[in-house]
PQR file with spaces between the fields and no chain letter, atoms N, CA, C, O and H, PARSE charges and radii, in Angstrom:
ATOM       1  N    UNK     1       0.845   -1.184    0.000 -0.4000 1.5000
ATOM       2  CA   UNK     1       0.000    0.000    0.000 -0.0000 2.0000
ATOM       3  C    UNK     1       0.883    1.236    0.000  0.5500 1.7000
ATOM       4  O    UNK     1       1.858    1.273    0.751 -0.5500 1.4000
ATOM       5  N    UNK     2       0.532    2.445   -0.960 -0.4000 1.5000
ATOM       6  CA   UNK     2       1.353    3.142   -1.137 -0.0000 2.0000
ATOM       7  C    UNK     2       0.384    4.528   -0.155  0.5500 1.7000
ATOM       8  O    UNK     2      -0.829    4.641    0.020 -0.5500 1.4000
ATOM       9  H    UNK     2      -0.260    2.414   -1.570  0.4000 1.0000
ATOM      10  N    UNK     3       1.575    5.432    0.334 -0.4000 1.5000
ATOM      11  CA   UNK     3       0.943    6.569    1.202 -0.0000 2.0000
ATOM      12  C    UNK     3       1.291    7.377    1.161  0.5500 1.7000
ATOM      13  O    UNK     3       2.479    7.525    1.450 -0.5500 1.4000
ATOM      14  H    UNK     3       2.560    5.340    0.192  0.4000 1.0000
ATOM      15  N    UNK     4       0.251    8.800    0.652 -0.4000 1.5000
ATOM      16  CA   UNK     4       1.074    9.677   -0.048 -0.0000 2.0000
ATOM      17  C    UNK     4       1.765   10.876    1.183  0.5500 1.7000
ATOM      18  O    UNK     4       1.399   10.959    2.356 -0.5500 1.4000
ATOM      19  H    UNK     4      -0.714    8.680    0.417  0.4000 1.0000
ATOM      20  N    UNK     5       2.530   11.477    0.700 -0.4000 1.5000
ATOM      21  CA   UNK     5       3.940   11.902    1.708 -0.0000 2.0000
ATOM      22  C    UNK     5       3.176   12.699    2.540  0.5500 1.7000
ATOM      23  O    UNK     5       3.351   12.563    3.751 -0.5500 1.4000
ATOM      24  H    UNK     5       2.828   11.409   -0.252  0.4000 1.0000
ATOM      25  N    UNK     6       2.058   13.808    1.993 -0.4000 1.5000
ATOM      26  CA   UNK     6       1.545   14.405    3.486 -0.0000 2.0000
ATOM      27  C    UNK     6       0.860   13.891    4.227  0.5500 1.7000
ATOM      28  O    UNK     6       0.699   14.379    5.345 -0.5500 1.4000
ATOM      29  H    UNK     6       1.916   13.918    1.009  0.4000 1.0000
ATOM      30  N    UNK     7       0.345   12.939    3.910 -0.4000 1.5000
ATOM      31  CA   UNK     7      -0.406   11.854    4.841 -0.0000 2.0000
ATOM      32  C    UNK     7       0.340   11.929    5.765  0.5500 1.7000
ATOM      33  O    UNK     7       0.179   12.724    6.690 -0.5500 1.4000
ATOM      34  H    UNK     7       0.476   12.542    3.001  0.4000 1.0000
ATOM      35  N    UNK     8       1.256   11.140    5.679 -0.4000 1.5000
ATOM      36  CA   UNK     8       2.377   10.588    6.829 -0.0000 2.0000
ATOM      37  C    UNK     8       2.955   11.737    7.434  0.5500 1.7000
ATOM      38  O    UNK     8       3.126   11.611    8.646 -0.5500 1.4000
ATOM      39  H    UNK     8       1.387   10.494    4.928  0.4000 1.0000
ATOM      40  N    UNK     9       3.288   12.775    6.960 -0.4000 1.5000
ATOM      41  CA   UNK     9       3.607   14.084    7.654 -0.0000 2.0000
ATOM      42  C    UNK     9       2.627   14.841    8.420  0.5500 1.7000
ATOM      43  O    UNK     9       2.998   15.664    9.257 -0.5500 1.4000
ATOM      44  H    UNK     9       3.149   12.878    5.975  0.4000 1.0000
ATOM      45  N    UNK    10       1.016   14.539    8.110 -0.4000 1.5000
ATOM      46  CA   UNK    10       0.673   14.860    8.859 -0.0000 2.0000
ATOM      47  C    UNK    10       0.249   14.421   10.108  0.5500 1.7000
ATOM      48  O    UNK    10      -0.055   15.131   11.067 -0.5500 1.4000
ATOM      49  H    UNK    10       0.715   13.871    7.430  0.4000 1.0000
ATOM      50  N    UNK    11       0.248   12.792   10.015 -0.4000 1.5000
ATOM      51  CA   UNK    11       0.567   11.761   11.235 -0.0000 2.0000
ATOM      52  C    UNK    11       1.756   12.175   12.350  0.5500 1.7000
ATOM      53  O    UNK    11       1.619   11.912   13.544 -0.5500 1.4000
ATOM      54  H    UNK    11       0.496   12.215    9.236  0.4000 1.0000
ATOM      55  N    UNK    12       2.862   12.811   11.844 -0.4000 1.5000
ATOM      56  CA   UNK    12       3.944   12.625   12.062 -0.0000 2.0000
ATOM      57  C    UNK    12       3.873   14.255   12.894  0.5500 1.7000
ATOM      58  O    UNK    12       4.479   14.413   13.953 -0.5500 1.4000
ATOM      59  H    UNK    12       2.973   13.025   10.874  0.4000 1.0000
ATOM      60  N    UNK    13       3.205   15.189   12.367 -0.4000 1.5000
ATOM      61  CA   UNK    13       2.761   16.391   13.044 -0.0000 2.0000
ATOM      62  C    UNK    13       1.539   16.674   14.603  0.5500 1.7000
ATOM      63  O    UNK    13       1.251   17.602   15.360 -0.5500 1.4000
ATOM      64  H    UNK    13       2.713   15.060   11.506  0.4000 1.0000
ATOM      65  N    UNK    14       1.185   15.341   14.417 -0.4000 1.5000
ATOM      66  CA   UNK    14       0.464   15.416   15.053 -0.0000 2.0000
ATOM      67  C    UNK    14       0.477   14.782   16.260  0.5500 1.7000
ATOM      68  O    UNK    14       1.248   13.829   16.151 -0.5500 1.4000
ATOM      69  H    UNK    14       1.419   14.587   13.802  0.4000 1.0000
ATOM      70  N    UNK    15      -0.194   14.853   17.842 -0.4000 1.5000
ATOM      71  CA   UNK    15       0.172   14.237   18.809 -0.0000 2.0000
ATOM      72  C    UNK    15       0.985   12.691   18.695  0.5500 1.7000
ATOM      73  O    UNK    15       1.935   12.335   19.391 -0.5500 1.4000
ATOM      74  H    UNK    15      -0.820   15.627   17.931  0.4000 1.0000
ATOM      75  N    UNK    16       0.565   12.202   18.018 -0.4000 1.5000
ATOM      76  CA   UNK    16       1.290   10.489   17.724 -0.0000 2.0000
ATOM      77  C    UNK    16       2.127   10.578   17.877  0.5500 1.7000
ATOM      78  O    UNK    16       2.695   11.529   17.340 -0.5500 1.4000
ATOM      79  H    UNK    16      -0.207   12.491   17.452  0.4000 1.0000
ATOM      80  N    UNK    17       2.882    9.676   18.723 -0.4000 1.5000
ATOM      81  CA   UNK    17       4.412    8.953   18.479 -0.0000 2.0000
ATOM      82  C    UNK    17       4.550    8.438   17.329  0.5500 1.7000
ATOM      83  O    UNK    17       3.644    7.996   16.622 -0.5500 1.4000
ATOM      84  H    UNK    17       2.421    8.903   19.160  0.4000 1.0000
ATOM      85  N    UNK    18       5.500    8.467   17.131 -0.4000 1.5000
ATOM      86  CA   UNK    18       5.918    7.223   15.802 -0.0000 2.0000
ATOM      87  C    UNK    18       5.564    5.431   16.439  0.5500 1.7000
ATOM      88  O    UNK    18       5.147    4.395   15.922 -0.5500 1.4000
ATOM      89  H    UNK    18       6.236    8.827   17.705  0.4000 1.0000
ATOM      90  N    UNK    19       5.886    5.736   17.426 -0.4000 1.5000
ATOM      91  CA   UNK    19       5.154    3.839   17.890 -0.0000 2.0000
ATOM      92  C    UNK    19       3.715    4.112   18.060  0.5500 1.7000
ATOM      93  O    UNK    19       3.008    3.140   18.326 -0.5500 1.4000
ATOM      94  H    UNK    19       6.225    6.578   17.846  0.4000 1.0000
ATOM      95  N    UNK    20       3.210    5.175   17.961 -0.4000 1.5000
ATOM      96  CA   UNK    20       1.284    4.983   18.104 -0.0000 2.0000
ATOM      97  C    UNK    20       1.274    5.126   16.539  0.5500 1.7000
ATOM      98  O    UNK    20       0.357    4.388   16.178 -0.5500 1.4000
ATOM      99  H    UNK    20       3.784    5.965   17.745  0.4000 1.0000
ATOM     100  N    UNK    21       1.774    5.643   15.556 -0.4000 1.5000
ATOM     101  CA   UNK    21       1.256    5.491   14.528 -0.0000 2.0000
ATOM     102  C    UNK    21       1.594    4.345   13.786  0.5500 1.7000
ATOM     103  O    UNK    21       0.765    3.954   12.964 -0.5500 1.4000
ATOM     104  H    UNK    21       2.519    6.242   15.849  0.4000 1.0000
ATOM     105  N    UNK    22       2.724    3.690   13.926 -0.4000 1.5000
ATOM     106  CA   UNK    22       3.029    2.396   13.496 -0.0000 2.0000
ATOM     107  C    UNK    22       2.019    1.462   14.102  0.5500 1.7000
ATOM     108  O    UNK    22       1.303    0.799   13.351 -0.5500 1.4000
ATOM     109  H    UNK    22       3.397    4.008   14.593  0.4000 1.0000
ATOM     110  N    UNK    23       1.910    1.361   15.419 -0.4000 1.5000
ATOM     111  CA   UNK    23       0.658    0.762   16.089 -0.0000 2.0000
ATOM     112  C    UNK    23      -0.456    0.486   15.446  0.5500 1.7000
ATOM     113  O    UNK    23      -0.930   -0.617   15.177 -0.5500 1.4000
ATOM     114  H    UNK    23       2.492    1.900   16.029  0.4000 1.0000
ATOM     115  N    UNK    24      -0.974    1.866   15.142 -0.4000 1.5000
ATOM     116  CA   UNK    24      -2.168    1.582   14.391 -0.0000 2.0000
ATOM     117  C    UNK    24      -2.811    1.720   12.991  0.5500 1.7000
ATOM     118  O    UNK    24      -3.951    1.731   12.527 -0.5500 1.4000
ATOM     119  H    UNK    24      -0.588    2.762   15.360  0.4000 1.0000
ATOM     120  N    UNK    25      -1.139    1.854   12.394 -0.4000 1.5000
ATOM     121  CA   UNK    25      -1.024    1.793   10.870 -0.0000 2.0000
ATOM     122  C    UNK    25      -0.157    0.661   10.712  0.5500 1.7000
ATOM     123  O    UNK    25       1.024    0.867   10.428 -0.5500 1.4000
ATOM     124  H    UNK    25      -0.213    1.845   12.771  0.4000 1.0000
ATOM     125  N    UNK    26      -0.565   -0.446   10.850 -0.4000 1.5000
ATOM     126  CA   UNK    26       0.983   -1.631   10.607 -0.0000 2.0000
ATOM     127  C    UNK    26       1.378   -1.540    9.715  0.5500 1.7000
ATOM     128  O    UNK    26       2.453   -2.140    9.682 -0.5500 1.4000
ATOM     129  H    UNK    26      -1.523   -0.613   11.081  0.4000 1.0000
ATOM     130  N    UNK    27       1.025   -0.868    8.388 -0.4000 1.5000
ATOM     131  CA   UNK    27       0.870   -1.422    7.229 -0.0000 2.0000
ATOM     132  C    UNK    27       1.985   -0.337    6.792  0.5500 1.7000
ATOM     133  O    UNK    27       2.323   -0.187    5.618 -0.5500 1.4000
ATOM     134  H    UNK    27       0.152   -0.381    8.415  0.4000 1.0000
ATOM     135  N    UNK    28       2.395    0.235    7.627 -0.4000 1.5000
ATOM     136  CA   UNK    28       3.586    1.372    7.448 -0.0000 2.0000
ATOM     137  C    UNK    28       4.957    0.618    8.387  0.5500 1.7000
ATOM     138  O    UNK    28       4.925   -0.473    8.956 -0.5500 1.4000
ATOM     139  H    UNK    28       2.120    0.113    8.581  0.4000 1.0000
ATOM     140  N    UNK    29       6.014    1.512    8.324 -0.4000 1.5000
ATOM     141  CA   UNK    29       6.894    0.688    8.753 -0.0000 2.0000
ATOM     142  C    UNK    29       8.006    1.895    9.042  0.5500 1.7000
ATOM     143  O    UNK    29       8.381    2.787    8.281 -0.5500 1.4000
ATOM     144  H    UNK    29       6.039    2.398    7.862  0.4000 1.0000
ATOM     145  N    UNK    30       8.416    1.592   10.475 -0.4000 1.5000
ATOM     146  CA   UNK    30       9.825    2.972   10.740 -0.0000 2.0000
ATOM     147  C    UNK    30      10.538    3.766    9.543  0.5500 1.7000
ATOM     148  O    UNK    30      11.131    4.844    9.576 -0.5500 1.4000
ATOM     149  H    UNK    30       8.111    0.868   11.094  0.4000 1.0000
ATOM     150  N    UNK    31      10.254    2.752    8.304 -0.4000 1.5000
ATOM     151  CA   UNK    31      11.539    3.364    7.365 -0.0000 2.0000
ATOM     152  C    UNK    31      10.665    4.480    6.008  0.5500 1.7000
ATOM     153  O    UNK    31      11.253    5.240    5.238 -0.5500 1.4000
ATOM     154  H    UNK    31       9.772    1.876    8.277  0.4000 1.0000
ATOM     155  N    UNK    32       9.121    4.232    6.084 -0.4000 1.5000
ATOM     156  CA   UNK    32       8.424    4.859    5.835 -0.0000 2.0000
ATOM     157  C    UNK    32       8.617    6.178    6.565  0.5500 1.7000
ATOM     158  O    UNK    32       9.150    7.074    5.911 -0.5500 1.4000
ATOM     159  H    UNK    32       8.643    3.615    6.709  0.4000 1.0000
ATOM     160  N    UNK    33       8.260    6.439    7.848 -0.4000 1.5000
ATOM     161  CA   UNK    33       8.511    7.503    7.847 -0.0000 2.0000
ATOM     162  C    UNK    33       9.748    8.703    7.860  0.5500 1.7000
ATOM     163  O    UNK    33       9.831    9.931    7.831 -0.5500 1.4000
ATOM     164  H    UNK    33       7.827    5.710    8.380  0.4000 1.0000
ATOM     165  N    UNK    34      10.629    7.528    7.923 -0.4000 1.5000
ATOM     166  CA   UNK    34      11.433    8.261    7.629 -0.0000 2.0000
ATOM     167  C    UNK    34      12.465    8.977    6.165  0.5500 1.7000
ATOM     168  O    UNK    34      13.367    9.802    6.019 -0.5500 1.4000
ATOM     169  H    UNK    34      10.561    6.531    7.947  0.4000 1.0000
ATOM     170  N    UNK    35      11.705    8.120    5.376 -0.4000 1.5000
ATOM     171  CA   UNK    35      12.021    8.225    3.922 -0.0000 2.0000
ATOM     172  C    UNK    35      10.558    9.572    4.024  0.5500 1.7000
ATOM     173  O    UNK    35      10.981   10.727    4.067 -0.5500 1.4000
ATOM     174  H    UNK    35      10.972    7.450    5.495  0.4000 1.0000
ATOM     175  N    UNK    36       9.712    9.485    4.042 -0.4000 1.5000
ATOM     176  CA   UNK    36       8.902   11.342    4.203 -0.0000 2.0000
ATOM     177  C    UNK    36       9.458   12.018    4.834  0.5500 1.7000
ATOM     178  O    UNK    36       9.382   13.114    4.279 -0.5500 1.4000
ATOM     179  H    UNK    36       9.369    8.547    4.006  0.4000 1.0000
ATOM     180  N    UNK    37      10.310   12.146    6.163 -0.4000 1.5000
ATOM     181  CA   UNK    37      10.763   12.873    6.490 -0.0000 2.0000
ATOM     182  C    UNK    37      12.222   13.605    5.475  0.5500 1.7000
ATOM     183  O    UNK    37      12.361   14.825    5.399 -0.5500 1.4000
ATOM     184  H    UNK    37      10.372   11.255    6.613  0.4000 1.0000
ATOM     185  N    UNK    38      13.047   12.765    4.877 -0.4000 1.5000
ATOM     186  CA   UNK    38      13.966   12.857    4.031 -0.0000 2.0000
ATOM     187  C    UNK    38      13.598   13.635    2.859  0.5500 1.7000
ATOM     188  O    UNK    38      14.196   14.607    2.397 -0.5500 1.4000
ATOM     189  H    UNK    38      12.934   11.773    4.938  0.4000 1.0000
ATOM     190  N    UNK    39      12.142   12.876    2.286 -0.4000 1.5000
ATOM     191  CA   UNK    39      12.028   13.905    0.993 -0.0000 2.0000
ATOM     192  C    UNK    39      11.404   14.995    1.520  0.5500 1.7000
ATOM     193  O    UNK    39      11.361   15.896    0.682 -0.5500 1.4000
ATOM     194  H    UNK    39      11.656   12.087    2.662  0.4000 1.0000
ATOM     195  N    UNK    40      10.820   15.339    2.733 -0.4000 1.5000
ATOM     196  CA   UNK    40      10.307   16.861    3.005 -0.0000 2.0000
ATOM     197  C    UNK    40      12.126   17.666    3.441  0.5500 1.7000
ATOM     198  O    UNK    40      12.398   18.867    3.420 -0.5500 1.4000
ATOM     199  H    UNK    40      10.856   14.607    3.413  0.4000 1.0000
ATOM     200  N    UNK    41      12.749   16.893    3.675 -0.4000 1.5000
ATOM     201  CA   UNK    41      13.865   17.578    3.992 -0.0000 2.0000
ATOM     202  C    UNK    41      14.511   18.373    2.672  0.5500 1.7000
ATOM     203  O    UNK    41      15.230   19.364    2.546 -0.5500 1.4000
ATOM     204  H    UNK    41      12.527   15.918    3.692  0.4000 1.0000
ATOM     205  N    UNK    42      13.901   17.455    1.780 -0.4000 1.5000
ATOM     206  CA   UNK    42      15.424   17.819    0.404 -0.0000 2.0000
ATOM     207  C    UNK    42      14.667   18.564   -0.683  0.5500 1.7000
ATOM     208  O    UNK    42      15.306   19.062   -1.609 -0.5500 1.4000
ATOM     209  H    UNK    42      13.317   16.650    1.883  0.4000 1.0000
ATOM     210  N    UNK    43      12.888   18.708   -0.606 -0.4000 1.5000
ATOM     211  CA   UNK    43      12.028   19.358   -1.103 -0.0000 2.0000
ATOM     212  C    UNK    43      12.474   21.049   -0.609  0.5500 1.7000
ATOM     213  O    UNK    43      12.683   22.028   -1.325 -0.5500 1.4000
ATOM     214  H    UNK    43      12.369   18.303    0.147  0.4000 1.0000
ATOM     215  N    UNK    44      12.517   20.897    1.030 -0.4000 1.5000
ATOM     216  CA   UNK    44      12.747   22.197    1.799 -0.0000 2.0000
ATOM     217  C    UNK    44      14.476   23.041    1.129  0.5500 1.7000
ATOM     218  O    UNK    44      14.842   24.213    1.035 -0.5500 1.4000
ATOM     219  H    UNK    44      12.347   20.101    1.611  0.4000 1.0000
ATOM     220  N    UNK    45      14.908   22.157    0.911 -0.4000 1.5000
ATOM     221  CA   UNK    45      16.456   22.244    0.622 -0.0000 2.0000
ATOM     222  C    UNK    45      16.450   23.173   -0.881  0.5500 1.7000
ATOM     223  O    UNK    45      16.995   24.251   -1.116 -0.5500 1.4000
ATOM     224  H    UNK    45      14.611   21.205    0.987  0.4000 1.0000
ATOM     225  N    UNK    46      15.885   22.581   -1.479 -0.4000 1.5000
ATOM     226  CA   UNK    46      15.656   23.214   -2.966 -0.0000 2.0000
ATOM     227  C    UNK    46      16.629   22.307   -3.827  0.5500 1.7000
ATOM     228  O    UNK    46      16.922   22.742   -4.941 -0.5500 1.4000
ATOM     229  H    UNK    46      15.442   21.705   -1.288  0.4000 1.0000
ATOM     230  N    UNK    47      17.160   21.094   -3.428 -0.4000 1.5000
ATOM     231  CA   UNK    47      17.946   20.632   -4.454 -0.0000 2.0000
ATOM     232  C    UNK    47      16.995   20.026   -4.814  0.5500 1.7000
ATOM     233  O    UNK    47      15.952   19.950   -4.164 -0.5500 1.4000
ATOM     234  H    UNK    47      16.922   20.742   -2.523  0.4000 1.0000
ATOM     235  N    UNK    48      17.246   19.367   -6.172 -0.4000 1.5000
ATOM     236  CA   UNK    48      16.550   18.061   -6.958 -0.0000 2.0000
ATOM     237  C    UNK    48      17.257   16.536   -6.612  0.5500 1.7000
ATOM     238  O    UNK    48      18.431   16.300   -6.326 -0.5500 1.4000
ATOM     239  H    UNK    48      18.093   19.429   -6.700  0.4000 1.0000
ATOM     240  N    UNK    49      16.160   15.639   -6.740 -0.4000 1.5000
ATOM     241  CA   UNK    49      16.680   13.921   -6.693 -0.0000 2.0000
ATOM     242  C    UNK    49      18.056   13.974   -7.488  0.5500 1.7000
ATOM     243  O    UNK    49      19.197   13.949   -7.028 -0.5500 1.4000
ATOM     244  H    UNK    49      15.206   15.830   -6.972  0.4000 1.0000
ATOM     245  N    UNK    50      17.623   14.055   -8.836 -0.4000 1.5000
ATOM     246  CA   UNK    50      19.005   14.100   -9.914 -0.0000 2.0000
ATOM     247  C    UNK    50      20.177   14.662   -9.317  0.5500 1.7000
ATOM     248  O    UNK    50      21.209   14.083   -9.657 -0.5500 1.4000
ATOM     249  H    UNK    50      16.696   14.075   -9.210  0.4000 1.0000
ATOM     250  N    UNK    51      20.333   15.700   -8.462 -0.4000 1.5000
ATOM     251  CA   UNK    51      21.725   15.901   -7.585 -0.0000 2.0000
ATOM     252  C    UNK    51      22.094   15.485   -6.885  0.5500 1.7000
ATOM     253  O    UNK    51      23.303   15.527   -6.660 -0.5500 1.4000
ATOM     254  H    UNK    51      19.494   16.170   -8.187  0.4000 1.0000
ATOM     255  N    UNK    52      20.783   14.516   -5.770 -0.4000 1.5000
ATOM     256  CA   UNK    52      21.796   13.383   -4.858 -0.0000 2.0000
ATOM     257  C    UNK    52      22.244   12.215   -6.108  0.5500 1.7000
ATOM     258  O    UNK    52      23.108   11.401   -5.780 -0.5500 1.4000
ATOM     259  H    UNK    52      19.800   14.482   -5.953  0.4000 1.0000
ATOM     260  N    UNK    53      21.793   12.144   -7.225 -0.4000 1.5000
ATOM     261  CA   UNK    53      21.903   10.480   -7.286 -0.0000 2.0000
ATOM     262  C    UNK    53      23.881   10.673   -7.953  0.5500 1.7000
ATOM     263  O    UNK    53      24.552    9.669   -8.194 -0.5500 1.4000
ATOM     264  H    UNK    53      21.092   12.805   -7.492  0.4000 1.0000
């Protein structure tokens, strides 16, 4: 199941821990959120994908 990035950012904004939202989203996984956190990082940054790769 795919989840789109503000979803999870806004999970991630909100009272929830990351273990209450994994809790009651199993279907997500620690590395999920932290791959949204990464691309809100590099969105904020102003570089493009094509310059990390």
């Amino acid at each position: 199941m795919r989840w789109p990035v503000e979803v999870v950012l806004d999970l991630l904004s909100s009272d929830m821990t990351k273990d209450e939202i994994l809790e009651d989203h199993p279907e997500l996984e620690k590395e999920d959120l932290i791959a949204c956190l990464n691309y809100a990082k590099l969105l904020l940054s102003g570089k493009s994908i094509q310059e990390l790769a």
